[in-house]
N, C-alpha and C positions, 0 to 999 in steps of 0.2 A: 339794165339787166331785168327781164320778167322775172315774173313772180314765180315761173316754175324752175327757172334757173337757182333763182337765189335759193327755191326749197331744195332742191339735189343738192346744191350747195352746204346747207346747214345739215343737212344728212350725214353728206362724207362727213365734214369737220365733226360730227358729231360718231360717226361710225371712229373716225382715225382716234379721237378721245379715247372711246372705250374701249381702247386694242391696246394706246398706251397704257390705261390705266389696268387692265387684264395683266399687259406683260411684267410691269412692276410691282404686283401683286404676287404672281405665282413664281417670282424671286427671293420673293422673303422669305423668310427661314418661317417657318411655325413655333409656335412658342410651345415648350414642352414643361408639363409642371414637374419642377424637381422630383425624381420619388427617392426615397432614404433607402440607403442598405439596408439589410435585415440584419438583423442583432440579434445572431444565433451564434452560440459556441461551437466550434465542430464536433459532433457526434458522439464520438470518443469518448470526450471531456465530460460534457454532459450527464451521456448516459453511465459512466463510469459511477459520477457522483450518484447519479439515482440509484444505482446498482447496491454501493456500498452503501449508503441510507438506509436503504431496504432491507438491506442484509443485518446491520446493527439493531433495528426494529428489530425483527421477528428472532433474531439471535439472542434478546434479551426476555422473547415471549419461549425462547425454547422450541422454535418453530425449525426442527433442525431439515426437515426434509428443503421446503422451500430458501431455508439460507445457503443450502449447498448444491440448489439450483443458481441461485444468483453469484454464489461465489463463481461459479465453474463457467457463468457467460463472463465476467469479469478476466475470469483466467485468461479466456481464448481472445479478449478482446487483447488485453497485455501482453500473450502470445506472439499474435501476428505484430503487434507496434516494433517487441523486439526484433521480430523478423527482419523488415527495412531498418530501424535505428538500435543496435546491440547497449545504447543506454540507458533501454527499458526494462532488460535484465532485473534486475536492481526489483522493479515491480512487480515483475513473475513471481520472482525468491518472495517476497511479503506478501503477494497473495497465498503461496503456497504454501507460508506458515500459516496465516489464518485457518485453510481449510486444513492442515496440519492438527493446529490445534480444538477446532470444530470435529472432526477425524476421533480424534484423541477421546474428547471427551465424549463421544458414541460409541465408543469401546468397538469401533471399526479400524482394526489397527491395521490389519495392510492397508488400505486408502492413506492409513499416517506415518506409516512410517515410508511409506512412496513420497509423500509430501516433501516430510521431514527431508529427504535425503537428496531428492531436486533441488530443494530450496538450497540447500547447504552447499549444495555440488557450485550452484551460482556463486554464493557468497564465496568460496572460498577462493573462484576463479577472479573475480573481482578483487579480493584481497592479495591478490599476485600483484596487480596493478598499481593497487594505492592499499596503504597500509589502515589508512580512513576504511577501509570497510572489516574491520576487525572487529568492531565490535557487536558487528552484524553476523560475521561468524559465533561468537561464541555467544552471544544470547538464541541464534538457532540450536547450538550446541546445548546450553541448558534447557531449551523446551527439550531438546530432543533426549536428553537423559534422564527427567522427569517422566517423558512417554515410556522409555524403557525401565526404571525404576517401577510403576505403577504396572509392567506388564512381567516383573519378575525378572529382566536383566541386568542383575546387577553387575557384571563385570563390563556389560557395555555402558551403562549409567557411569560406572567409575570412569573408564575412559574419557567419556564426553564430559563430565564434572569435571575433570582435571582438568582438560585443555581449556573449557570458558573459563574456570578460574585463574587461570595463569594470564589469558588475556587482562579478564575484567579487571583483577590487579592491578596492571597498569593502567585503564581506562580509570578505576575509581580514583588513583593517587592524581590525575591528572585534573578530575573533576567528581569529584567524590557526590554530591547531591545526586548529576547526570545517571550514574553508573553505579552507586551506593547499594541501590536494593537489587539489581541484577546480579552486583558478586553476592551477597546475602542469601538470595533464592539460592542461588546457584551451590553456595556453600549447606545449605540447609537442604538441598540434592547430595548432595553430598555424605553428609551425615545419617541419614536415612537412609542410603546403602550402608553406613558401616554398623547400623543397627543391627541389620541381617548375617553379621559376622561376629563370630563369636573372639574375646578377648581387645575389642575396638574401640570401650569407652575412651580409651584417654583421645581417640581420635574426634568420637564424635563430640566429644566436650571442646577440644580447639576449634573444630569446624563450626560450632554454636557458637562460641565466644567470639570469636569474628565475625559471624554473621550478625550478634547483638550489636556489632560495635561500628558494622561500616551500614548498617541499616537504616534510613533515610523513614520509613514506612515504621508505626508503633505498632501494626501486626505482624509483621515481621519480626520483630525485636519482642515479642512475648513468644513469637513462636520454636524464634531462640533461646528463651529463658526456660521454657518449659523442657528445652531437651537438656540444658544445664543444670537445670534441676531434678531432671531423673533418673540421669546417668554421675552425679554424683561420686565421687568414688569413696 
């Protein structure tokens, strides 16, 4: 074989090499460096808790304009949730005692008592359902009588004082710590309409005295003591 033979020779064999070594290269997979999920909570969640944070902050600074900007993105976010899933109900009704009672204490009483009475409207239809949500009725019921007491309704105060007391009664026998200062409040609403009625001591003295007595809280239970002692008979 000459020498120019054998060169085309070592060519090809060297051509065919790097064809095979090309094709089993650009068969192999590429190595891809793992990347990690992102470790985000969905949106909702999140920005809920930052909402309510926020809100607790400036709520304690008396910042009430911006606390009932943030209540009310809150609301709308908890709005639409129950939209698609009617188990977020539940979360509308306690945002909208918050701004309820934010509402309340601004002496902006239609905004509170619109609150109040959404909220209630939930809780009560919930309590159709399951009897577990009773006690959520009737402590909406005691803010909501304390709003009206404070704004001079006392026959709708009495209403609503009756009913959460007939509830929490049995909530506190069940679990007297849990529920103790809720009939208490609620009782000492109570009492404070029958101040406004002439001939009601001996009422507002039993409504104190059980408020002393199922009261878990010692502000409570002095602020009971104080109407027992000055309605005396």
């Amino acid at each position: 074989m000459t020498l120019s033979a054998m060169s085309k020779t070592g060519l090809l064999a060297l051509a065919i090499l790097l064809l095979v070594f090309l094709v089993i290269y650009c068969k192999r997979k590429p190595k891809v460096s793992p990347r990690r999920a992102p470790d985000i909570t969905p949106a909702p969640a999140w920005r809920l808790k930052e909402l309510l944070d926020q809100a607790t902050r400036l709520q304690e600074e008396q910042k009430f304009d911006e606390v009932e900007t943030l209540y009310g993105e809150v609301l709308e976010i908890r709005r639409k949730q129950a939209e698609t899933n009617p188990a977020h109900e539940p979360d509308v009704a306690m945002t909208l005692n918050k701004m309820a009672n934010l509402y309340s204490d601004a002496r902006q009483h239609e905004k509170a008592e619109a609150a109040y009475s959404e909220a209630l409207e939930i809780y009560r239809r919930r309590a159709k359902a399951g009897p577990e949500w009773q006690p959520y009725v009737a402590r909406t019921l005691s803010n909501f009588a304390a709003f009206c007491l404070l704004n001079r309704q006392n026959g709708r105060a009495g209403r609503m004082g009756d009913e959460a007391v007939n509830i929490l009664r049995k909530c506190a026998k069940e679990n007297p710590d849990g529920y103790g200062n809720d009939l208490a409040k609620t009782l000492l609403v109570l009492a404070y309409v029958f101040t406004e009625q002439t001939g009601r001591g001996e009422d507002i003295r039993v409504c104190a005295q059980e408020a002393e007595r199922v009261a878990v809280d010692e502000d409570i239970k002095r602020k009971a003591r104080k109407l027992i002692e000055k309605h005396k008979s």
